[in-house]
MIKE-391571 format. One line per 5 residues: number of its first residue (from 0); their letters; for each residue x, y, z of C-alpha. Coordinates in steps of 0.25 Angstrom, whole numbers, plus 2048, in hexadecimal, padded with zeros to 3 digits. Example, Ala and Ser with C-alpha at 12.3 -4.5 7.8 and 13.67 -1.06 7.14 Angstrom:
0 = as = 831,7EE,81F; 837,7FC,81D
//
This chain:
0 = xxxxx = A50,83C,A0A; A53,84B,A06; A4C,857,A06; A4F,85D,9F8; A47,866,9F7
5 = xxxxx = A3B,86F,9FF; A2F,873,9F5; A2D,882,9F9; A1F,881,9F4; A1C,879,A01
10 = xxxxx = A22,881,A0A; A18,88B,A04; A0C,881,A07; A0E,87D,A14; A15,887,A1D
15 = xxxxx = A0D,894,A1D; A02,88C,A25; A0C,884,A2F; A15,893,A32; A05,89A,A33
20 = xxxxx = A03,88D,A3C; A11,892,A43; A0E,8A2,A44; A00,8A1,A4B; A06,895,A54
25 = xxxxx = A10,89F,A58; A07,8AB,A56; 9FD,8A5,A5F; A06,8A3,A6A; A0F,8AF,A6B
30 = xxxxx = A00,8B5,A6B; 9FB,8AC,A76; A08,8B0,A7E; A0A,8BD,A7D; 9FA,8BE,A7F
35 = xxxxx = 9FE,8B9,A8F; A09,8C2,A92; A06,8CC,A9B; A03,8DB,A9A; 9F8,8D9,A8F
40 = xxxxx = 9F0,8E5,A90; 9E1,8DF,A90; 9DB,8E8,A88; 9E4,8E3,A7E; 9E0,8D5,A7C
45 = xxxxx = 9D6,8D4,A73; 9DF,8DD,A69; 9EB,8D6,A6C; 9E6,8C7,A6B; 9E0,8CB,A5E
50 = xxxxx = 9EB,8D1,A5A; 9F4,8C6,A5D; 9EC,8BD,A54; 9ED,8C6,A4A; 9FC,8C7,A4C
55 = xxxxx = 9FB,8B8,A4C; 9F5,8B6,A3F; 9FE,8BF,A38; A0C,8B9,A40; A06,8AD,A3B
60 = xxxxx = A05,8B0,A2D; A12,8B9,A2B; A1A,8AC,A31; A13,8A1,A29; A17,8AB,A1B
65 = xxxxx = A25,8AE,A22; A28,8A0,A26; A24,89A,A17; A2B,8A3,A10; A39,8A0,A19
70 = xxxxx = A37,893,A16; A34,893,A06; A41,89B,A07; A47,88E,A10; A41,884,A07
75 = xxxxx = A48,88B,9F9; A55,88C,9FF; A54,87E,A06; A51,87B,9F8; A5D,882,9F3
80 = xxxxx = A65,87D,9FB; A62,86E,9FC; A64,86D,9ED; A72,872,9F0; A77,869,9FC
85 = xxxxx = A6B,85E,9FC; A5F,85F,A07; A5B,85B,A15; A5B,84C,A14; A51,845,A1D
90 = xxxxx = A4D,836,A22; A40,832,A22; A3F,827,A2B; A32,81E,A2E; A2E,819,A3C
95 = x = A29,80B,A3D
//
């Protein structure tokens, strides 16, 4: 079996959510770690864990609309170019 062709329509439907999955994922844990370094001015944390969710939030967003539109940009040239030289050719076995 070969893969022709990728519909950049479903690129658009599925990976905002799973890269907004990946940003808070990572945003949450660089928040949770750089939360237990030392020298954290205690006054500070209340602003700052706030802060770093809101810093989250927006991570998370920008790299789900960054990530989609790399990869619409993947998926036209894939596109492109497997119409040229033929696509990623892929077995599909089933286990018994």
């Amino acid at each position: 079996m070969e893969l022709k062709r990728v519909r950049v329509s479903s690129i658009w439907k599925v990976l905002p959510l799973l890269f907004f999955s990946l940003g808070v994922l990572v945003g949450g844990l660089s928040l949770v770690t750089l939360k237990s370094l030392p020298g954290q001015p205690p006054g500070m944390m209340a602003v700052g864990f706030f802060g770093g969710l809101l810093a989250t939030l927006i991570y998370a967003i920008f790299f789900a609309i960054i990530s989609t539109l790399i990869m619409a940009v993947v998926a036209v040239l894939y596109n492109l170019i497997a119409s040229w030289w033929g696509g990623i050719k892929v077995d599909f076995t089933q286990e018994q």
